[in-house]
C-alpha positions, -999 to 999 in steps of 0.1 A, spaced: -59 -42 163 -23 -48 167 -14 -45 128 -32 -12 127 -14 -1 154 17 -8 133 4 10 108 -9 40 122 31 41 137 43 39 106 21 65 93 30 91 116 68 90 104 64 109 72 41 135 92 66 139 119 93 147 94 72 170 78 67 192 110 105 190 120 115 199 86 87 230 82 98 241 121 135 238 115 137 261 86 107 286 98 128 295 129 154 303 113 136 334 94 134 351 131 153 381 132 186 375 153 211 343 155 224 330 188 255 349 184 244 381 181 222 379 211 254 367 228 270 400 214 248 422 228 245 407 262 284 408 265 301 438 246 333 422 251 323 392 222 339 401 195 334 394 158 359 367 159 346 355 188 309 350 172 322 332 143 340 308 158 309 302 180 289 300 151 314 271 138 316 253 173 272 254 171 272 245 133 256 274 120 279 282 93 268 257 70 241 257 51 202 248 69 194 214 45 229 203 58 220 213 95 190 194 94 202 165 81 232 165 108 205 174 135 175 144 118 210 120 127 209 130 160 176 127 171 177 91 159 199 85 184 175 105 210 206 134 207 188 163 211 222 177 212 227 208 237 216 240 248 231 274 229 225 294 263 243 273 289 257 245 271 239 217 289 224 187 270 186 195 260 175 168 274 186 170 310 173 208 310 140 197 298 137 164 319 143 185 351 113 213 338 86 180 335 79 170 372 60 208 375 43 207 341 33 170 346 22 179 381 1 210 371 -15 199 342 -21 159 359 -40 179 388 -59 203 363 -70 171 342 -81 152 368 -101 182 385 -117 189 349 -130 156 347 -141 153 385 -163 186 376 -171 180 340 -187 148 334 -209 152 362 -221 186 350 -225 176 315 -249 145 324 -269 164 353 -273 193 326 -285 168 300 -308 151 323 -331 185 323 -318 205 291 -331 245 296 -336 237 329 -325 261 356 -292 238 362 -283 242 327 -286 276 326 -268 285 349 -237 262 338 -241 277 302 -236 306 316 -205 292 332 -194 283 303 -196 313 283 -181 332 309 -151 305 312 -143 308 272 -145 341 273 -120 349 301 -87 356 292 -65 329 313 -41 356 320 -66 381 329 -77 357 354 -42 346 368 -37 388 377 -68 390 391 -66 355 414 -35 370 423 -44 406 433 -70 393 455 -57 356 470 -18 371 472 -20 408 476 -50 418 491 -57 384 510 -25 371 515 -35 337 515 -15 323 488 21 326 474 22 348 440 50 330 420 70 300 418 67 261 434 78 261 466 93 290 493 126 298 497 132 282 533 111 251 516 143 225 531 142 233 566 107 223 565 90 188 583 74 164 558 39 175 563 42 212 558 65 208 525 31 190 517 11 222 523 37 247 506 34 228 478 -4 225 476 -6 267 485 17 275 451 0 247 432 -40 264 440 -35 292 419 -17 276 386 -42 244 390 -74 268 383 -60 286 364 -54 259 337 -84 238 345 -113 269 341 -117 267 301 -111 230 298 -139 226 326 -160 245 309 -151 233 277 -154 193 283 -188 201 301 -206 212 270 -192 185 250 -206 161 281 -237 178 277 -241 175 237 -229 140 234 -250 127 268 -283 145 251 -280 124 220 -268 94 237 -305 96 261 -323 99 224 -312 68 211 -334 37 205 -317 19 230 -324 39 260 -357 43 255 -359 3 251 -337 1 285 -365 20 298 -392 3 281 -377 -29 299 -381 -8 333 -351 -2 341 -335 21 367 -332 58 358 -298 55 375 -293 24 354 -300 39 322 -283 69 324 -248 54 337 -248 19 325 -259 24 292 -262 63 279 -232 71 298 -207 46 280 -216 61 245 -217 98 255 -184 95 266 -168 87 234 -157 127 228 -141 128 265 -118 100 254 -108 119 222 -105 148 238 -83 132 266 -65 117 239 -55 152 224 -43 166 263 -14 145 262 8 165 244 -6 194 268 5 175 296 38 175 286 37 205 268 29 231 296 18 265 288 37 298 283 13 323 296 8 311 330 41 295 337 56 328 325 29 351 349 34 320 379 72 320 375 65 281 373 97 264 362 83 242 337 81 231 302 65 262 287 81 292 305 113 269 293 103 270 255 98 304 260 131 314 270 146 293 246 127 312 221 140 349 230 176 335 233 178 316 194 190 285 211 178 264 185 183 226 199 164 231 227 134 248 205 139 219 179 136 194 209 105 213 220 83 214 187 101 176 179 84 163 217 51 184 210 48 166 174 56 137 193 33 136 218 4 147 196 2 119 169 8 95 198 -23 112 216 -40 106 183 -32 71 185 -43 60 217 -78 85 216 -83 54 190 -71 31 209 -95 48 236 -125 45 208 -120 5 202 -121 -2 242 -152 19 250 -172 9 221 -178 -26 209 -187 -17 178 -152 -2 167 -134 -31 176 
């Protein structure tokens, strides 16, 4: 196991240079450079002024030598710093992850509280009256646009309600407040993001529950569990349950860059300060290192989910290892 760990590590170089190297130069065929954006936000910038910026950030030599000054960097985890405020990348993202992590730790762990039982009760009695109704759940859930459903959540909970805040991660008097009700401002901001982000992945993880347990019940095996008279409850969670799994732990694999990642539409319609409403910021102002640190983390993150979903394989079923 451990030697193709190594290998699989080693694989994943190349691929991660690839991506870096594709990313770097595509983002550089958007319109507008840092400089210019800094021009028109401040009139008083003047030509000069934008090319001697341009020579502090680097940008007046040519990409393949940008890249390869940037590549030198990140070896030594220099994701160099921000074009907007001139802070190292990494501090400004490190401060954004606590609220990503947060969110999308909560949203995973109330996916899989809801999912895995729906998708074996649903595969117990496939067409049954429970099934139907939770396929219609799910179509309904794929079909909703997630920021669609943030405005509406928010019309009625914030505006029309008034039972939850509309924006953001905590209130504004948030420090004068005892221990226990910091507790429950937090938990009131984090309702409406939380849903939000768990509704397709519930619905999503519960039909792959469903498909994997229905084939996992077919097997020879169960049916000589069964023949052996075992428990129904036995059956179905000792031994069908342990196979039919084996698509959740890929799938978990693949949420880790999401995790990390956050996501742009609802951090951006939440006012969440996190990773995604972060990236997109970065976008619309050009600054480049913090972009590049972005995509680099995402790439990251992603063959390293790859990695442990087979990690995840080899320890739920014998038969890998």
């Amino acid at each position: 196991m451990l030697s193709y760990i190594i290998r699989r590590l080693l694989g994943a170089i190349p691929v991660l240079l690839g991506i870096t190297i594709i990313s770097f130069f595509v983002i550089r065929l958007a319109p507008g450079r840092p400089t210019s954006l800094q021009q028109a936000l401040n009139p008083k910038v003047s030509l000069e002024t934008a090319q001697r910026l341009e020579k502090i950030y680097g940008l007046d030599k040519p990409l393949y030598l940008q890249y390869v000054n940037w590549l030198g960097r990140i070896t030594r985890l220099d994701f160099g710093r921000s074009f907007s405020d001139g802070r190292p990348v990494l501090d400004r993202i490190l401060e954004r992850i606590p609220v990503t992590l947060s969110i999308n730790v909560l949203s995973l762990i109330f996916i899989l509280m809801l999912a895995i039982p729906i998708g074996v009760r649903s595969a117990l009695r496939p067409d049954g009256l429970f099934d139907k109704g939770m396929s219609l759940f799910v179509f309904i859930g794929f079909a909703m646009p997630t920021f669609w459903l943030a405005l509406l959540l928010m019309n009625l909970f914030g505006v029309s309600l008034g039972w939850l805040p509309l924006s953001g991660i905590k209130s504004l008097d948030f420090e004068y407040f005892g221990f226990f009700r910091k507790v429950l401002d937090l938990s009131r901001h984090l309702v409406l993001p939380v849903f939000v982000s768990s509704i397709t992945g519930l619905a999503g993880i519960s039909r792959y529950m469903r498909s994997s347990m229905i084939g996992a019940l077919n097997e020879p095996y169960i049916y000589t569990a069964r023949a052996k008279g075992l428990s129904q409850s036995r059956v179905v969670y000792k031994h069908a349950l342990r196979n039919a799994i084996l698509p959740i732990v890929t799938i978990l694999g693949l949420s880790l860059p999401g995790l990390l990642g956050g996501s742009v539409i609802f951090e951006s319609i939440f006012a969440l300060p996190g990773i995604g409403s972060l990236f997109y910021e970065a976008v619309m102002m050009r600054d480049y290192p913090l972009i590049m640190a972005e995509v680099f983390l995402g790439a990251a993150l992603t063959l390293l989910g790859n990695l442990l979903a087979d990690i995840g394989y080899a320890w739920v079923d014998p038969r890998i290892r």
